[in-house]
N, C-alpha and C positions, 0 to 999 in steps of 0.2 A: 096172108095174102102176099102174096110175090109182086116185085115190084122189077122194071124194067126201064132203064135209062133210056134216053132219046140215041139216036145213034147219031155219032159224033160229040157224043160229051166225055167230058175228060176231068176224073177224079183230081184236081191239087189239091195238096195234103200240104196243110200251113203252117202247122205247129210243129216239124221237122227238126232237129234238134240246128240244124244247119239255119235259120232263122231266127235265131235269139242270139247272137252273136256274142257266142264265149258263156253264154246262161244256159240255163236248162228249164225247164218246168218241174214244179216239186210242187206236187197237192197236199196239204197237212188238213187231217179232220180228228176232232175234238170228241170223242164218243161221250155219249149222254149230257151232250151242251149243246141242246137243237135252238139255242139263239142264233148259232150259225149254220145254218138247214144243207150246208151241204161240205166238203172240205174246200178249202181255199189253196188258190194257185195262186205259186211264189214263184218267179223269173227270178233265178240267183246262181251263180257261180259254183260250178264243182267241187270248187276249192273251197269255198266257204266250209267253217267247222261246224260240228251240229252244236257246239257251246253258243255258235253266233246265231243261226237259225233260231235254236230256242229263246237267247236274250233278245234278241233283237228284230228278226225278220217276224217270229210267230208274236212277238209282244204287240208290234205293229198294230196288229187284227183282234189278238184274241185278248188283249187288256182291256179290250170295251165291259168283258165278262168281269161282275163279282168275284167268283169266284179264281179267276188268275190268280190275282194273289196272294193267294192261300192254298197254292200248290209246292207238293213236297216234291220235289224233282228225284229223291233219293227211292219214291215207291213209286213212279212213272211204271204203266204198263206201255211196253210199244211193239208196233206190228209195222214191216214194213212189207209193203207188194203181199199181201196175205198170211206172211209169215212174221210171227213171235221172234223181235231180237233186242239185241243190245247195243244201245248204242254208244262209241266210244265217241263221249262229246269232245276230247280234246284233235281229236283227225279227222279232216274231211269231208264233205258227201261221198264225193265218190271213196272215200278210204272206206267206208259204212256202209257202198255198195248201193247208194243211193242215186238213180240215175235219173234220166230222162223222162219224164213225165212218170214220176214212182210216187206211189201212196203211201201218206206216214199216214198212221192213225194213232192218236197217243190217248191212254184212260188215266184217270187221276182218281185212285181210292179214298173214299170219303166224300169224295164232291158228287155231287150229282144232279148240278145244277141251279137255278134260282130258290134257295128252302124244300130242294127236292124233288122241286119237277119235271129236271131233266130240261130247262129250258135254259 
């Protein structure tokens, strides 16, 4: 069903990269660790390295999980915006091509949750 605006309404769009002032939005999600039902938004810095995002910014959130800690960072699967890559954790987001509201999704082989259930 189609839907149709009142006339006179006016789209603002708030999450513009121009309103986080020098940040960006960065969604990280955690495949097969549905304790966190959906990925989480990070307001952090261009400049920031993926070395910090992973120690630091993703530890934040995803250390609540068992499982963090007994991640091999050296067999990390990651996709970034749809696509399989690599990330060079000593440069950047944006060096890594990670932008403005961009989707990391990272798998961790072996894990697969609380004893396996994906939670």
């Amino acid at each position: 069903m189609a839907v149709l605006a009142k006339d006179g309404y006016v789209d603002i769009v708030r999450d513009k990269i121009e309103n986080f002032h020098g940040n960006q939005l960065v969604y990280v999600g955690w495949d097969d660790h549905l304790l966190f039902s959906a990925a989480q938004a990070f307001s952090v810095p261009p400049e920031l390295t993926f070395n910090a995002l992973m120690s630091e910014v993703m530890l934040s959130v995803f250390n609540d999980h068992p499982d963090f800690e007994k991640i091999d960072w050296s067999t990390v699967k990651w996709v970034l915006d749809g696509a399989v890559f690599i990330p060079n954790i000593e440069k950047s987001l944006k060096e890594n091509g990670v932008g403005h509201k961009s989707l990391i999704r990272f798998k961790t082989p072996g894990l697969m949750g609380v004893n396996g259930t994906r939670l």
